[in-house]
Backbone as CSV, one residue per row, in Angstrom:
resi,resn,N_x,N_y,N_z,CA_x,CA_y,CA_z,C_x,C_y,C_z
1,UNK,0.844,-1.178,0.000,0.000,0.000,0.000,0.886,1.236,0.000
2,UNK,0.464,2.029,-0.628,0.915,3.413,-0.644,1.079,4.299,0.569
3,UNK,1.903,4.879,0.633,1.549,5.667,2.139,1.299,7.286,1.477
4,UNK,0.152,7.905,2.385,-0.743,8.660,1.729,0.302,10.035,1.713
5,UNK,0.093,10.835,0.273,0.743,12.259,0.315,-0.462,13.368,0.726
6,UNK,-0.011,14.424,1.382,-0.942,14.901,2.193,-0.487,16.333,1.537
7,UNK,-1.044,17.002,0.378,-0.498,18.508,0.000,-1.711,19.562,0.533
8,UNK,-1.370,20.702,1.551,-2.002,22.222,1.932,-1.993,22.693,1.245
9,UNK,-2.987,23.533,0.453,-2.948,24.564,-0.020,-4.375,25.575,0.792
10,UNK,-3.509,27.044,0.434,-3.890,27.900,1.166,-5.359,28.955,1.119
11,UNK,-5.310,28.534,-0.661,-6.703,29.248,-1.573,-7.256,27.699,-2.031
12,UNK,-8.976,28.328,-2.722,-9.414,26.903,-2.730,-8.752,27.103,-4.655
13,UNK,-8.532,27.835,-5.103,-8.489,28.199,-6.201,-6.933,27.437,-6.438
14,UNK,-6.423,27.889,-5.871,-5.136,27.053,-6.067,-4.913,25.512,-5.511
15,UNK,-5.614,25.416,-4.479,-5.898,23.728,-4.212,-6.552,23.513,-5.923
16,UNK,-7.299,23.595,-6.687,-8.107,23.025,-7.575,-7.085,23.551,-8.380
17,UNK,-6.181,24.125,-9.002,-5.206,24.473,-10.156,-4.424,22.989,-9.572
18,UNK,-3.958,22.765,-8.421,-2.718,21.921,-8.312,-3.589,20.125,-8.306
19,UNK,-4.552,20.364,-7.899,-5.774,18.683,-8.216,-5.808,18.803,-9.296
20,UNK,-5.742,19.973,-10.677,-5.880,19.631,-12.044,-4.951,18.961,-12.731
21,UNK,-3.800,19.408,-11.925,-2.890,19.258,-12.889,-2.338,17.402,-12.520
22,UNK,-2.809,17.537,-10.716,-2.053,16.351,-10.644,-3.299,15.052,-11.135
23,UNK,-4.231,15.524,-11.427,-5.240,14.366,-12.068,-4.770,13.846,-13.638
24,UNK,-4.661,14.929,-14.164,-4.101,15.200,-15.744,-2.564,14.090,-15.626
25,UNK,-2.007,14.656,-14.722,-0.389,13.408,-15.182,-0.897,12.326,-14.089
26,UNK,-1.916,11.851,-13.610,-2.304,10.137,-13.383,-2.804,9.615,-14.263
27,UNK,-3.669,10.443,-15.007,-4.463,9.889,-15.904,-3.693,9.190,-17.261
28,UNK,-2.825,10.750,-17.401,-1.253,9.775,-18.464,-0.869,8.887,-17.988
29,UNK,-0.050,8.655,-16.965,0.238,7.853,-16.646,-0.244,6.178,-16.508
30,UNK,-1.717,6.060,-16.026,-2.433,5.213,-16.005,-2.264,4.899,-17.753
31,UNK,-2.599,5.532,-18.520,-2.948,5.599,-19.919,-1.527,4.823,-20.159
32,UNK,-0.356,5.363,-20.213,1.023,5.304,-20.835,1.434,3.864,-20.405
33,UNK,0.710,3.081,-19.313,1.099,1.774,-19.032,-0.370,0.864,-19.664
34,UNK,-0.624,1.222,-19.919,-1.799,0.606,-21.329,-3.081,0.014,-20.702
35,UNK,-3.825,1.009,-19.408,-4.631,0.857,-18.873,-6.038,1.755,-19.692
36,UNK,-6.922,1.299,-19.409,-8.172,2.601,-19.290,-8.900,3.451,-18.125
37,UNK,-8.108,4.553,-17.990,-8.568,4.913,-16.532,-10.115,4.852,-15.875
38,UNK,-10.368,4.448,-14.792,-11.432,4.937,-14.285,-11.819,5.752,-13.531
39,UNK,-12.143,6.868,-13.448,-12.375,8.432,-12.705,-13.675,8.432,-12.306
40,UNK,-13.479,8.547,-11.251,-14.904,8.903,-10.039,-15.117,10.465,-9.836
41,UNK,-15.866,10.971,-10.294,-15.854,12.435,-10.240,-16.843,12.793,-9.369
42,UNK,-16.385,14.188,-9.120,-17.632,14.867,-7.559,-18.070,15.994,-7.580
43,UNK,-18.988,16.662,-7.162,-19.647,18.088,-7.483,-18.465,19.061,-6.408
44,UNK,-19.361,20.395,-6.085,-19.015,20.980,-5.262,-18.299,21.867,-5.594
45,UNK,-18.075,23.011,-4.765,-17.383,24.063,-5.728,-15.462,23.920,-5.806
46,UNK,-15.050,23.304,-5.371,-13.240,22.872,-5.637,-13.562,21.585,-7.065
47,UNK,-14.550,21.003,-6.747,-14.804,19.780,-7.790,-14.987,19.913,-8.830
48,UNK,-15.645,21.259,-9.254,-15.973,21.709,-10.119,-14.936,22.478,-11.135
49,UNK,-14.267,23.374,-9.890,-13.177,24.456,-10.327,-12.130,23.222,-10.414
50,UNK,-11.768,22.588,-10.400,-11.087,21.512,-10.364,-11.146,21.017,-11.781
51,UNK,-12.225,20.559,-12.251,-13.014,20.397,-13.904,-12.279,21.617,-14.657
52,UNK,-12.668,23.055,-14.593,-12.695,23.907,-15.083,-11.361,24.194,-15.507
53,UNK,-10.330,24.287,-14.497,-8.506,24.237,-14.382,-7.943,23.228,-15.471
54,UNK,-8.788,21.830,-15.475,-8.550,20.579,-16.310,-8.951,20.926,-17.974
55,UNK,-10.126,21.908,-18.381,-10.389,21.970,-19.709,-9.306,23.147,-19.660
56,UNK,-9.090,24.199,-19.073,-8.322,25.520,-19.267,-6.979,25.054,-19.235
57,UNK,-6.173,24.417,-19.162,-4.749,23.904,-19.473,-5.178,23.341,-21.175
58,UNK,-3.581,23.409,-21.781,-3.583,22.807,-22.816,-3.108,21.097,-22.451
59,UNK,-2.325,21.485,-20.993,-1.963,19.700,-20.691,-2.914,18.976,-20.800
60,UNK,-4.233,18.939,-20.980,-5.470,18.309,-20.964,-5.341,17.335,-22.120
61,UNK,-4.482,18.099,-23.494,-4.443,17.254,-24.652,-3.810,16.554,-24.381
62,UNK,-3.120,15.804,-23.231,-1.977,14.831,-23.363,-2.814,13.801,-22.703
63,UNK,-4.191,13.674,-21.974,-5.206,12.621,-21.957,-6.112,12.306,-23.309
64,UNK,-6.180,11.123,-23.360,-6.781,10.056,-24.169,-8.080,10.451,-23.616
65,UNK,-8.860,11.236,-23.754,-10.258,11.642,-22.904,-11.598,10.333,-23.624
66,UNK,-10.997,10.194,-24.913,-12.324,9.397,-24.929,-11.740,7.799,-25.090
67,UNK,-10.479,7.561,-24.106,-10.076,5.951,-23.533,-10.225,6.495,-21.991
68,UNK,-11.060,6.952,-21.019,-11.024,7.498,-19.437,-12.846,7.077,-19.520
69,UNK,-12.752,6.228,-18.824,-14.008,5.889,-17.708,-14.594,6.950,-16.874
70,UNK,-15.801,7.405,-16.625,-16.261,8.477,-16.413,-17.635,8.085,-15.559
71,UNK,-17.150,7.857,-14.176,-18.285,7.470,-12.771,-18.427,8.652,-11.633
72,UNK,-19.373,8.357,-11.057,-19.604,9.870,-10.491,-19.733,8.775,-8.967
73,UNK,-19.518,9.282,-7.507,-19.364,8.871,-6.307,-20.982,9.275,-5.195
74,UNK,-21.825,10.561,-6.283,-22.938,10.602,-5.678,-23.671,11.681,-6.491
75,UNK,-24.782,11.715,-6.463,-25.564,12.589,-7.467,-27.147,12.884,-6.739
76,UNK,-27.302,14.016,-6.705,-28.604,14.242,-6.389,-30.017,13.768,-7.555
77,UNK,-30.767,13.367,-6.994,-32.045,12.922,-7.969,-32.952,13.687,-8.184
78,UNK,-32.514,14.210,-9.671,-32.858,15.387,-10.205,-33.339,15.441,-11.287
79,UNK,-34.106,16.092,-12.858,-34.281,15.896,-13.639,-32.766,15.962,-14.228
80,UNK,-33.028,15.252,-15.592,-31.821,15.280,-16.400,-31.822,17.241,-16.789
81,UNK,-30.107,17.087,-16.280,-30.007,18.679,-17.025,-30.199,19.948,-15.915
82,UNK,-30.565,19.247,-14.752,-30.709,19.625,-14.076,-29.226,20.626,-13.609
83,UNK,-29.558,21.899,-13.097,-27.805,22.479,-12.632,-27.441,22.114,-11.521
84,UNK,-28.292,21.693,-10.149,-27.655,21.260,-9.119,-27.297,19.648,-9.547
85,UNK,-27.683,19.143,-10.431,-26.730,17.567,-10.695,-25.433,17.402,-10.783
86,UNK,-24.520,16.935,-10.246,-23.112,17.076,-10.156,-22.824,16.900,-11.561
87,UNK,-23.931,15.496,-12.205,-23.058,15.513,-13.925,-23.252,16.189,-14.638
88,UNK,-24.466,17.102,-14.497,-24.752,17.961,-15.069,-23.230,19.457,-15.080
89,UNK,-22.944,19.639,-14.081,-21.926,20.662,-13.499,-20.507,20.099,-14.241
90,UNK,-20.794,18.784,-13.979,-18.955,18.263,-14.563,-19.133,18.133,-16.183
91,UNK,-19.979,18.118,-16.753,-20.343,18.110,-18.156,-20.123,19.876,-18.773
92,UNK,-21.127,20.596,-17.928,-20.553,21.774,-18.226,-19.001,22.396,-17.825
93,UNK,-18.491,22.080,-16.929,-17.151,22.417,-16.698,-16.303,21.974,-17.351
94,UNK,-16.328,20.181,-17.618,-15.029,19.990,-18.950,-15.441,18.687,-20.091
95,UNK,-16.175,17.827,-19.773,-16.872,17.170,-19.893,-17.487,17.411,-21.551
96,UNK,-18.648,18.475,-21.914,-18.968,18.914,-23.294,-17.581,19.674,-23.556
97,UNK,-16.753,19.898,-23.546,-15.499,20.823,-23.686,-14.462,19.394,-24.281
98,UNK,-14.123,18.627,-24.244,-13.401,17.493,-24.742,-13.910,15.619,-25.410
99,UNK,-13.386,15.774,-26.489,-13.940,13.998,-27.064,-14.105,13.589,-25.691
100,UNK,-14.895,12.889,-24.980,-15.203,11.571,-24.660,-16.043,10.471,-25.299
101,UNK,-15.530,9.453,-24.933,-16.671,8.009,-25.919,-17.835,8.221,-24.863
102,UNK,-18.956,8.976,-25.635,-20.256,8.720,-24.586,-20.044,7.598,-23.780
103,UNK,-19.821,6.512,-24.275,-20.755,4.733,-24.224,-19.106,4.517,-22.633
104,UNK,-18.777,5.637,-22.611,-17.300,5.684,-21.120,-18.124,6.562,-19.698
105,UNK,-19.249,7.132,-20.304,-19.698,8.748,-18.906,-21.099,7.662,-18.504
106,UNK,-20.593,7.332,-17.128,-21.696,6.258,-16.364,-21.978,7.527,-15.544
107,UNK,-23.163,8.159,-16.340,-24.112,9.133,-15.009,-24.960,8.224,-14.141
108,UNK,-25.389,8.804,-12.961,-25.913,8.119,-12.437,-27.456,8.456,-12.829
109,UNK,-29.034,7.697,-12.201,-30.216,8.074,-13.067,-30.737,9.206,-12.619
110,UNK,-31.666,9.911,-13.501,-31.930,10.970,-13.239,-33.598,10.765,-12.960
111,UNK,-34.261,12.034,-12.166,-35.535,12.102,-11.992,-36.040,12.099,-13.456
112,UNK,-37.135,11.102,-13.916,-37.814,11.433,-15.386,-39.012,11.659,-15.101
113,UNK,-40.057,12.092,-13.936,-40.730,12.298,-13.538,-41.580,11.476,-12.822
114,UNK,-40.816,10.765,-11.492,-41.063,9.631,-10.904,-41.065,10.066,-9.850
115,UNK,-40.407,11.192,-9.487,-40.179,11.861,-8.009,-39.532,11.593,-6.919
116,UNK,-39.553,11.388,-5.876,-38.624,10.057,-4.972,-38.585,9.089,-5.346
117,UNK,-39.992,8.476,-5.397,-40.156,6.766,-5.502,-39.469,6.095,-6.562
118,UNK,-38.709,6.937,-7.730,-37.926,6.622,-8.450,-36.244,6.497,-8.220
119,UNK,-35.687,7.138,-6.712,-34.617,6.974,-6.430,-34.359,5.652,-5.954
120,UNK,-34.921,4.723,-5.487,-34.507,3.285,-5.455,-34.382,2.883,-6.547
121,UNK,-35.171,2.619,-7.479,-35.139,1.844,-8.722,-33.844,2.022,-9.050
122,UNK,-33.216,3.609,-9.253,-32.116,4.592,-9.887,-30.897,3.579,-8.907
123,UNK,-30.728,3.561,-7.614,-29.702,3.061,-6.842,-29.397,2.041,-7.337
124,UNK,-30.834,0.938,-7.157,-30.432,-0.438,-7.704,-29.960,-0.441,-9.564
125,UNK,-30.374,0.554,-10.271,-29.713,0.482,-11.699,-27.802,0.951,-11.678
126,UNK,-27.976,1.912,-10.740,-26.646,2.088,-10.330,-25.513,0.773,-10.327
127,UNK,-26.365,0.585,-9.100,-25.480,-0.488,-7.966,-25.010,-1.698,-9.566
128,UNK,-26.073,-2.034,-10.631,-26.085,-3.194,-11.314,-24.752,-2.873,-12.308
129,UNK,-25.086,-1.565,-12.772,-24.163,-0.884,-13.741,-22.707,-1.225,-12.836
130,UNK,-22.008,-0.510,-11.580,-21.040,-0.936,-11.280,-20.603,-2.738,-11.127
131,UNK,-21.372,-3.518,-10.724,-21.064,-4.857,-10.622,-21.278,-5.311,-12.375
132,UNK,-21.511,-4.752,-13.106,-21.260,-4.939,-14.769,-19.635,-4.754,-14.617
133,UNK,-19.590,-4.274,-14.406,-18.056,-3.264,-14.818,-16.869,-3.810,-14.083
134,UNK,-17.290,-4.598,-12.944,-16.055,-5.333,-11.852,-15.921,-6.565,-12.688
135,UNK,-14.441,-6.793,-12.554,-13.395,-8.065,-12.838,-13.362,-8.815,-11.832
136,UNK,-12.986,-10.090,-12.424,-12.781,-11.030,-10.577,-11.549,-10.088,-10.129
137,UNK,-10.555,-9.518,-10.384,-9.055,-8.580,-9.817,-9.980,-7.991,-9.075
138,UNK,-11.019,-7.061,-9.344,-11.245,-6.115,-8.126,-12.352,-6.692,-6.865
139,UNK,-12.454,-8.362,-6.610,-13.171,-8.666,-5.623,-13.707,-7.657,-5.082
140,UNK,-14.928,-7.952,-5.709,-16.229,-6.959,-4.855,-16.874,-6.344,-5.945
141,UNK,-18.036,-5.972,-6.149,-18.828,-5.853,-6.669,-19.105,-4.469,-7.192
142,UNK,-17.661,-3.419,-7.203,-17.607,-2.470,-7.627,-16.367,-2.615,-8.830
143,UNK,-16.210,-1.830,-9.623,-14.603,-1.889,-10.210,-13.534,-1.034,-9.406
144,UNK,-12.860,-1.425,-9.604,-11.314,-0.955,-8.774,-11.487,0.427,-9.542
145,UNK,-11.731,1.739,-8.882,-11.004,2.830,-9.271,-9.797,3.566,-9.446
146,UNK,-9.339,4.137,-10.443,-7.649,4.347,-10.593,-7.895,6.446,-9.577
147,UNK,-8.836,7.145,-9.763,-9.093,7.650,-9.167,-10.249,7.836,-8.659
148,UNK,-10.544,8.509,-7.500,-11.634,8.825,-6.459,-11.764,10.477,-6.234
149,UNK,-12.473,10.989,-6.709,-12.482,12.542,-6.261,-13.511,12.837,-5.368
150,UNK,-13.272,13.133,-4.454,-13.873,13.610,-3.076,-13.559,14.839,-2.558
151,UNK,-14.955,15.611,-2.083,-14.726,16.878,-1.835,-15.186,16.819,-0.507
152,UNK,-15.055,18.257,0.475,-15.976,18.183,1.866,-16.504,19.555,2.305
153,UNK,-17.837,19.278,2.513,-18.133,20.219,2.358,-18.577,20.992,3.805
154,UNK,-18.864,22.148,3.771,-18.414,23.091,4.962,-19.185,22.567,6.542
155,UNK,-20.607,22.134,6.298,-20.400,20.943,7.334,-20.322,19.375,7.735
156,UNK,-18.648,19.064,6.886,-18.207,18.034,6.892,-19.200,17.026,6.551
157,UNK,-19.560,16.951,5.090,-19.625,15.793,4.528,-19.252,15.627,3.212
158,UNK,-19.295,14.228,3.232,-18.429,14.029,1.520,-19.313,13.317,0.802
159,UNK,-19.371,12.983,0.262,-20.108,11.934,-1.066,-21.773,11.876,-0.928
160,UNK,-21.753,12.704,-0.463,-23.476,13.321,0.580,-23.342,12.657,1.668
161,UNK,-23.200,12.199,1.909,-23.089,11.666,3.690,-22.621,12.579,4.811
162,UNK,-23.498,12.969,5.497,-23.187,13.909,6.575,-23.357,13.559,7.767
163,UNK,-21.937,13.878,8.554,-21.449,13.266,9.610,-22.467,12.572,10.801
164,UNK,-23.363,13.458,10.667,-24.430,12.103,12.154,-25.556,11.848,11.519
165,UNK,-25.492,11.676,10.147,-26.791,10.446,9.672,-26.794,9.973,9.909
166,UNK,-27.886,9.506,9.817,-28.254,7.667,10.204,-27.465,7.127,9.000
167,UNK,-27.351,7.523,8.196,-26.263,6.349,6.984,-25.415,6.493,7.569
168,UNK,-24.493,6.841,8.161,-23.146,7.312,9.176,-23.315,5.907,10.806
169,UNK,-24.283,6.346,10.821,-24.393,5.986,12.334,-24.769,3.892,12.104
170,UNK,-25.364,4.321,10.804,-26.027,2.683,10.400,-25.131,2.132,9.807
171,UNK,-23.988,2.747,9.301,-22.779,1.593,8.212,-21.933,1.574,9.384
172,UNK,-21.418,1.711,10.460,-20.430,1.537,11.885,-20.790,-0.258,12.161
173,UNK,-19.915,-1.011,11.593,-19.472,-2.608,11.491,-20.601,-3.177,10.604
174,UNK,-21.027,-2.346,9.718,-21.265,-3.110,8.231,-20.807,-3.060,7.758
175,UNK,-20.333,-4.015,6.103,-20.630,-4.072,4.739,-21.712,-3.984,3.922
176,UNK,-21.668,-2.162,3.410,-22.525,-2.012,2.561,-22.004,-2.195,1.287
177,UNK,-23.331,-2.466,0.320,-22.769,-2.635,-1.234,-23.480,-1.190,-1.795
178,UNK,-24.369,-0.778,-1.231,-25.459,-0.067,-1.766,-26.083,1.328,-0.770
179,UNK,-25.544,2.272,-0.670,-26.714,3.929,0.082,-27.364,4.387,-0.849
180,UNK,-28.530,4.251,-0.636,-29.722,5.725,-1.426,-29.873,6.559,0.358
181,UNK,-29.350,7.637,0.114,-29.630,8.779,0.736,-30.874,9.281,0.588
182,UNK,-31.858,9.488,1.544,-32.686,10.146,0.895,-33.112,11.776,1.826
183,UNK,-33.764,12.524,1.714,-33.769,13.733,2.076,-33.808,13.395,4.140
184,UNK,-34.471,12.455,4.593,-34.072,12.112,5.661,-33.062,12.025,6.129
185,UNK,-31.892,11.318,5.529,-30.651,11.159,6.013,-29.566,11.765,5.675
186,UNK,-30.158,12.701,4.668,-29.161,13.796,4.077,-30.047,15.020,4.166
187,UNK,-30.362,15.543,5.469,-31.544,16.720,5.836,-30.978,17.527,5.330
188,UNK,-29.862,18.311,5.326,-29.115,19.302,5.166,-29.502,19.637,3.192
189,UNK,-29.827,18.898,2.617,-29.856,18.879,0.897,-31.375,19.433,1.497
190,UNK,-31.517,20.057,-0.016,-32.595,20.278,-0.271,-33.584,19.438,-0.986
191,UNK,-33.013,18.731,-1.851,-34.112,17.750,-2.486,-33.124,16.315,-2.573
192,UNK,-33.915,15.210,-3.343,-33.567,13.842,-2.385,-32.421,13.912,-3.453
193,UNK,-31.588,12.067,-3.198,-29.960,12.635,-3.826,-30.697,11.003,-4.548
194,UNK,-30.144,10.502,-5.429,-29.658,9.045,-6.536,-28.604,8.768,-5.134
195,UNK,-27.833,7.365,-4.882,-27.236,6.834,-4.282,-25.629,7.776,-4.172
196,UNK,-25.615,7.027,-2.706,-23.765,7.160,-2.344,-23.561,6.091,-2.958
197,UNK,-22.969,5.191,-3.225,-22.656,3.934,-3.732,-21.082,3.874,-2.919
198,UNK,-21.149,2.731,-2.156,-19.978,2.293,-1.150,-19.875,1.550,-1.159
């Protein structure tokens, strides 16, 4: 195992210039040893500006954008197109801005006018789509990600999970395969979210 590098930065603007750049030479890298990356992408405003830093470099051309896997770590359940949708945000930030192979950008589902009662269905299409995509190498029912982008937000939560949910308080000595968050356990959102997937 790796032992973890831990870089401060002092602006969020420059934290997200120095995550652009260092996403951009993994992604070569991953690429240059004759992999297809898989990228977990995340909303939020560094996540975003983070996107934005990644189309505004020209180093961007030195990724294979449409050989990069394109998974998102949590998404609110929203109509398609929606602006608070994270894929919606990462599509406009770099996303419509560079080739990708559509049939590579695993959004997660969107509200089509089902309302909540459509965010389970959406989890479990989720959850199926990732166990499509796992090899026996990545034992377990997700695929091995080459990156994970995770943001936190100002009262400490990440992937929508906020610190004394009950999804918090209920995964403490489980194995989950599967969170749908819903406006209960993610009170702090305003409308319900598509899955954490863990």
């Amino acid at each position: 195992m790796n032992t973890p590098e831990i870089a401060v930065h002092a602006q969020a603007n420059i934290l997200a210039s120095a995550a652009a750049a260092r996403l951009i030479t993994r992604l070569v890298d991953i690429q240059a040893a004759g992999s297809v990356p898989k990228l977990v992408l995340t909303g939020g405003g560094v996540g975003i500006a983070m996107l934005e830093q990644v189309r505004a470099t020209v180093a961007r051309d030195a990724v294979d954008w449409g050989e990069v896997e394109f998974y998102w770590g949590d998404e609110r359940f929203l109509p398609p197109g929606d602006p608070e949708r994270n894929d919606t945000q990462a599509r406009s930030a770099l996303l419509d801005h560079i080739r990708v192979d559509p049939a590579k950008v695993y959004a997660m589902g969107a509200d089509e006018g089902s309302g909540p009662p459509g965010a389970e269905p959406a989890a479990e299409e989720y959850a199926a789509l990732l166990a499509s995509k796992a090899s026996p190498e990545d034992h377990g029912p997700v695929p091995t990600f080459d990156v994970l982008l995770l943001g936190m937000g100002g009262e400490g939560h990440t992937a929508s999970v906020f610190p004394h949910s009950p999804a918090v308080a209920g995964a403490r000595g489980q194995r989950r395969t599967r969170w749908l968050l819903d406006r209960a356990a993610a009170a702090k959102l305003p409308r319900d979210l598509v899955p954490h997937i863990a």
